[in-house]
C-alpha positions in Angstrom: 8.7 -13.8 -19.8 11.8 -12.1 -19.7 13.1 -9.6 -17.5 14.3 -6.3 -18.6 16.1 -3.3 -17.0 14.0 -0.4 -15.8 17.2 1.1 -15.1 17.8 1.2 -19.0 14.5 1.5 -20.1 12.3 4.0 -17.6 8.7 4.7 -19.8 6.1 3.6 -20.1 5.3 2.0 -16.4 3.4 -1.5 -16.7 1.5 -2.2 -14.2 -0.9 -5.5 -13.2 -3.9 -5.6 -12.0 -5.6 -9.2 -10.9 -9.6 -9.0 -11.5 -9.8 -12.5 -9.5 -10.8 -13.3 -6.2 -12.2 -10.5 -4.6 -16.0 -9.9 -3.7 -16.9 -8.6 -7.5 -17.6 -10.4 -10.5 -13.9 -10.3 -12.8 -16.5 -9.3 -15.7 -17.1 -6.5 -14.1 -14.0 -5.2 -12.9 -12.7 -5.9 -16.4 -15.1 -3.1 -17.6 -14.5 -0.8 -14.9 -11.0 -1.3 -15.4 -10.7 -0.9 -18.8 -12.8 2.5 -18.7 -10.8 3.9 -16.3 -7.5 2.9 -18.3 -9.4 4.7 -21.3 -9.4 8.2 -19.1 -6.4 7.8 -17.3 -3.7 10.9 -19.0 -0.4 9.1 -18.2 2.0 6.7 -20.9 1.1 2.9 -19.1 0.9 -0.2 -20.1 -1.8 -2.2 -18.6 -1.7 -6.7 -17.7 -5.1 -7.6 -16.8 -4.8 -11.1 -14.6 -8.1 -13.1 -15.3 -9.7 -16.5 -16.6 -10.3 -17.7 -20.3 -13.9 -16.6 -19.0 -13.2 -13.2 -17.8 -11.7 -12.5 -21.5 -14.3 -14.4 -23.7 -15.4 -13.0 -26.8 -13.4 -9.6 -25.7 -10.4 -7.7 -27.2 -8.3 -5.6 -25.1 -7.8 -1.9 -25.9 -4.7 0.0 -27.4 -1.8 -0.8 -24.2 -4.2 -3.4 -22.3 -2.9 -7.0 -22.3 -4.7 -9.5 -21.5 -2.9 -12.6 -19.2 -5.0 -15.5 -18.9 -4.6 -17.7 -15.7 -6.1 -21.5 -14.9 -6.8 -21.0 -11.2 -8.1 -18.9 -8.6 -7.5 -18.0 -4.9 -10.7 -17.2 -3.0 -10.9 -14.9 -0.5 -12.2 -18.1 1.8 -9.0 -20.3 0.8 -6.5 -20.6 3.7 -3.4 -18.2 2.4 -0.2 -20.2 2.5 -2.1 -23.4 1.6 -3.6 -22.1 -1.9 -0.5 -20.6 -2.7 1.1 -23.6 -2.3 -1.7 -25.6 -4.4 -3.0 -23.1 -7.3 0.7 -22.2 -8.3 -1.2 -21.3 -11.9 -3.6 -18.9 -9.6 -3.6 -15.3 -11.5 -2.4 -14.2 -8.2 0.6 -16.0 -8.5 0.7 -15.7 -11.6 1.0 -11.8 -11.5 3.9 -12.2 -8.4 5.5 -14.4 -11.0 5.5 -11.8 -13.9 6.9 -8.7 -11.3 9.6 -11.1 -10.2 10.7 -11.5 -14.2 10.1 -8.3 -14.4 7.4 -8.1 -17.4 5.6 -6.2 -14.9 6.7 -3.0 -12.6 3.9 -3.1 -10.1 0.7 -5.7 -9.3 -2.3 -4.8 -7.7 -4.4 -7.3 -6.6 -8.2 -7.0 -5.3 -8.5 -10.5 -3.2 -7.1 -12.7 -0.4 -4.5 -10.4 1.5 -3.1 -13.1 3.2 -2.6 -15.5 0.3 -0.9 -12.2 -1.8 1.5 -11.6 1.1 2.5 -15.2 0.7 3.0 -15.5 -2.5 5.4 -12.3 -2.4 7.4 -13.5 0.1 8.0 -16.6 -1.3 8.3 -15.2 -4.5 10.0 -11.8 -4.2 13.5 -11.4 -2.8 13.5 -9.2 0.1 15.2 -5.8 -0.4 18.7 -5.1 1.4 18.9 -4.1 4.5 15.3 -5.2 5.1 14.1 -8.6 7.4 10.5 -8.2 7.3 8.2 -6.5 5.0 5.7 -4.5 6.1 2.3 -3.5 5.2 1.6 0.4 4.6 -1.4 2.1 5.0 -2.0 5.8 3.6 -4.5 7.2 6.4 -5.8 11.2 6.0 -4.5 13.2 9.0 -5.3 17.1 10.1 -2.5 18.5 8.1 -1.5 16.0 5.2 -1.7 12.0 4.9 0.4 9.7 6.7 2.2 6.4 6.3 1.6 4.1 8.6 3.3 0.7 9.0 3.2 -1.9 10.0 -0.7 -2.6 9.8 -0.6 -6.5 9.8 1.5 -8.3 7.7 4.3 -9.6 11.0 2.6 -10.0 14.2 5.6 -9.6 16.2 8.8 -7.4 15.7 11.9 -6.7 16.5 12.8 -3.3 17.7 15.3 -3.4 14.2 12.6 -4.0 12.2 10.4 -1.1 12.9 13.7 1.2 12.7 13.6 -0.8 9.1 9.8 0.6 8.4 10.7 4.0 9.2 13.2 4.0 6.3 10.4 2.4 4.4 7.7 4.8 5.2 10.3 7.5 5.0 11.0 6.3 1.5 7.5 6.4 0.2 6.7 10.2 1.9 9.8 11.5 -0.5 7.9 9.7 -3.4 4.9 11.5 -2.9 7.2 15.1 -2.9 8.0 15.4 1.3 11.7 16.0 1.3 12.5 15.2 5.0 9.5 13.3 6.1 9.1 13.8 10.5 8.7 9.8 11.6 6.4 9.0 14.9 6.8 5.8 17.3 2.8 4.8 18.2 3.3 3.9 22.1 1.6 4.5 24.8 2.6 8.0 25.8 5.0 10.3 25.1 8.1 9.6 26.9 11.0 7.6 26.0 10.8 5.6 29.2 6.9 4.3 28.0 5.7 0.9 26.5 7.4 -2.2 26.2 10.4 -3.3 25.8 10.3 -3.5 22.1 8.8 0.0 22.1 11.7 1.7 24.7 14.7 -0.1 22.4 12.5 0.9 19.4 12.8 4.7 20.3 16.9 4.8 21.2 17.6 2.8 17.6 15.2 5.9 15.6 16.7 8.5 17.7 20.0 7.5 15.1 17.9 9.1 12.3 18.7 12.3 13.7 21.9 11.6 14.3 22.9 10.8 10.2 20.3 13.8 8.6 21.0 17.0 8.8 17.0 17.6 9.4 15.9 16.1 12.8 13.5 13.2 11.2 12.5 11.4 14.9 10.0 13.1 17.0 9.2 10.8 19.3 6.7 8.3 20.5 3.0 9.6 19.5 0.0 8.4 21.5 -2.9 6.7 19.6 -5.0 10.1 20.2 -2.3 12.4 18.4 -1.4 10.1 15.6 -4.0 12.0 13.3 -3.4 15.4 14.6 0.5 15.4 15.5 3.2 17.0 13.1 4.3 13.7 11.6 4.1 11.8 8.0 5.2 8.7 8.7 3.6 6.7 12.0 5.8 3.2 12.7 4.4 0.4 14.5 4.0 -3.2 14.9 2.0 -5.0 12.8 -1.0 -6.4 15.6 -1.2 -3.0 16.9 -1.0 -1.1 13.6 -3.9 -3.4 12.2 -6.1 -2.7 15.0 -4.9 1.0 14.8 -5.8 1.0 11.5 -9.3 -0.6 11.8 -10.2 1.5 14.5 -9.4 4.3 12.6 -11.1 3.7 9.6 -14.0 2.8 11.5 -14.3 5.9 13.5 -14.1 8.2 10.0 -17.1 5.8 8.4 -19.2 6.6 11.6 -18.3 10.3 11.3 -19.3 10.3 7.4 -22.5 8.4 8.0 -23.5 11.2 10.6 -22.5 13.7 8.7 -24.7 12.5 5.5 -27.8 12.9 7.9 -26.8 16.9 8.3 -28.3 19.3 6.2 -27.1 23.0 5.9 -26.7 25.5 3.7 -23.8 28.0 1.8 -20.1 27.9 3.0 -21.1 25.1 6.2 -22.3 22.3 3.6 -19.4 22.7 1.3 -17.4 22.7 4.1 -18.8 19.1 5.1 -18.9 17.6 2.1 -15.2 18.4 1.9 -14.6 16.9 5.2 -17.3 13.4 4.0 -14.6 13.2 1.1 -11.8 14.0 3.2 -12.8 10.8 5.2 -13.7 8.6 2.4 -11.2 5.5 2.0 -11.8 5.7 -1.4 -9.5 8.5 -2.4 -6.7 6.7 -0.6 -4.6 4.0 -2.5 -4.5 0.7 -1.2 -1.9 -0.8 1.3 1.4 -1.4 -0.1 3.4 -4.8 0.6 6.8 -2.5 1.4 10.5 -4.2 1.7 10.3 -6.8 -1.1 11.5 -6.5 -4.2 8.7 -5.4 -6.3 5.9 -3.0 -5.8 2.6 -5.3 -4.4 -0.3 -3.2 -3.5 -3.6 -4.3 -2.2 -6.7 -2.4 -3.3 -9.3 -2.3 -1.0 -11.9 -5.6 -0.8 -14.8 -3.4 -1.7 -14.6 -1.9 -5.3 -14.9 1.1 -6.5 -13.8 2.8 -9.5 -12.1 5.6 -7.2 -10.1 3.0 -5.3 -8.8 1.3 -8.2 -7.6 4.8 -9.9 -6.4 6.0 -6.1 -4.1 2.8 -6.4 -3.1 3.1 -10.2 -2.1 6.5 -9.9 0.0 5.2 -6.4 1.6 2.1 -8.0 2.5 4.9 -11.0 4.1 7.4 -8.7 6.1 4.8 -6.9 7.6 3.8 -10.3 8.5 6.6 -12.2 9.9 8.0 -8.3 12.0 5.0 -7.9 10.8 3.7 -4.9 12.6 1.1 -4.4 16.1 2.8 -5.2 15.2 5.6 -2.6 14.6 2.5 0.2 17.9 1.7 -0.5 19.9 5.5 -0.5 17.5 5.8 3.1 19.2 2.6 4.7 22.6 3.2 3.6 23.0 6.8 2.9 
């Protein structure tokens, strides 16, 4: 497979999408891929990562390729392990083919651990950037919000989260926010809280306002304010942000779930069916494997039609808005 320049040739976007290893059958995420494909209105090019058995006795449609692979991570296999053993996975394969650059983005529905593996050993890491971090679009009171880390490093350097602020700011100015306000998760609001990681953490992100004309810092954000506050992008380490995140998500399914039991009428039941949408994780893309160099997203383990085109039309954006180039202009502009 040989690598070409996206800088010389922008269109169409190819993206990659594994149908192995997650908790649905690869012959049925073939067809629910392939029909979403078919209604998507945007110029891409489709590699489907499967088995000889996943594509028996079928024919992939007009810009659908079809890349078969001899092995399989599980989501029960031990991460680094399988990585290291089913080189030939379709997992690895797919890293391999973003790396050589036949593809521009790879999603992957299965073991989180063994695809953040395989990308780090795979993928070089961007400049400027120690650690890569995993991102998390999460629904807030006023827009959606970025939040990393949410479990791929569990322990950080205060550097390193000042590194996933550029990140996060990075991906906000893809999705159209032009100066996108940047929160510290801690433990209150006052510079003087947390840890020692935490207190360093705040005096390296004040220097964001110090190089933008816009103040972009606005301080630490308690766990209570992170969906309400002012803020697009929420920085964190990655234990914390994965239980954060959890906590989170769990909280909005209990609030759906009670909310499916209410029955009312006129302007009050559109207005919670709104807010039961709102909530759903569905309509968010997956988490986004950020500070390598390639765009890795996980979709999320259960499947659902709306995920997978919540993360397609993600992994599209990010492309055609150069996200990689803008992580670079962030850190040394």
């Amino acid at each position: 497979m040989q690598r070409q320049s996206r800088e010389e040739e922008r269109s169409p976007p190819r993206i990659g999408i594994d149908l192995m290893g997650s908790d649905s059958d690869p012959s049925h995420l073939l067809e629910e891929a392939q029909d979403l494909i078919r209604s998507l209105n945007m110029p891409t090019t489709f590699f489907l990562f499967g088995t000889d058995q996943t594509f028996a006795e079928k024919s992939p449609p007009p810009s659908v390729h079809y890349i078969s692979a001899k092995e399989v991570i599980t989501m029960d296999d031990e991460p680094l392990q399988a990585v290291r053993r089913k080189k030939e996975a379709s997992l690895c394969v797919g890293i391999r083919a973003l790396k050589e650059g036949t593809i521009d983005a790879f999603i992957s529905f299965g073991n989180t651990g063994a695809l953040m593996a395989s990308a780090k050993m795979t993928l070089q890491m961007l400049p400027g950037i120690e650690r890569p971090a995993l991102l998390a679009l999460l629904p807030s009171k006023l827009s959606e919000i970025a939040v990393l880390d949410v479990g791929a490093n569990a322990s950080n350097r205060a550097d390193h989260l000042v590194q996933f602020a550029h990140m996060g700011i990075a991906y906000q100015r893809c999705r159209g926010i032009k100066e996108p306000k940047v929160g510290l998760l801690n433990m209150g609001s006052e510079s003087k809280k947390g840890t020692p990681l935490l207190r360093e953490a705040y005096q390296q992100l004040q220097l964001l306002n110090a190089r933008s004309s816009v103040p972009l810092f606005v301080g630490n954000i308690e766990g209570r304010d992170a969906l309400l506050a002012e803020i697009d992008v929420l920085v964190t380490e990655g234990f914390t942000g994965n239980v954060f995140l959890k906590t989170a998500e769990g909280i909005a399914q209990m609030i759906r779930q009670e909310l499916q039991d209410i029955r009312a009428q006129g302007e009050l039941q559109s207005a919670l069916n709104t807010l039961k949408e709102h909530l759903h994780y569905s309509r968010y893309p997956g988490a986004l494997l950020s500070g390598v160099q390639g765009i890795v997203m996980k979709s999320h383990g259960e499947f659902s039609t709306l995920s997978l085109a919540s993360t397609v039309k993600a992994a599209h954006e990010l492309i055609m808005q150069r996200f990689l180039q803008r992580i670079r202009q962030t850190l040394f502009s």
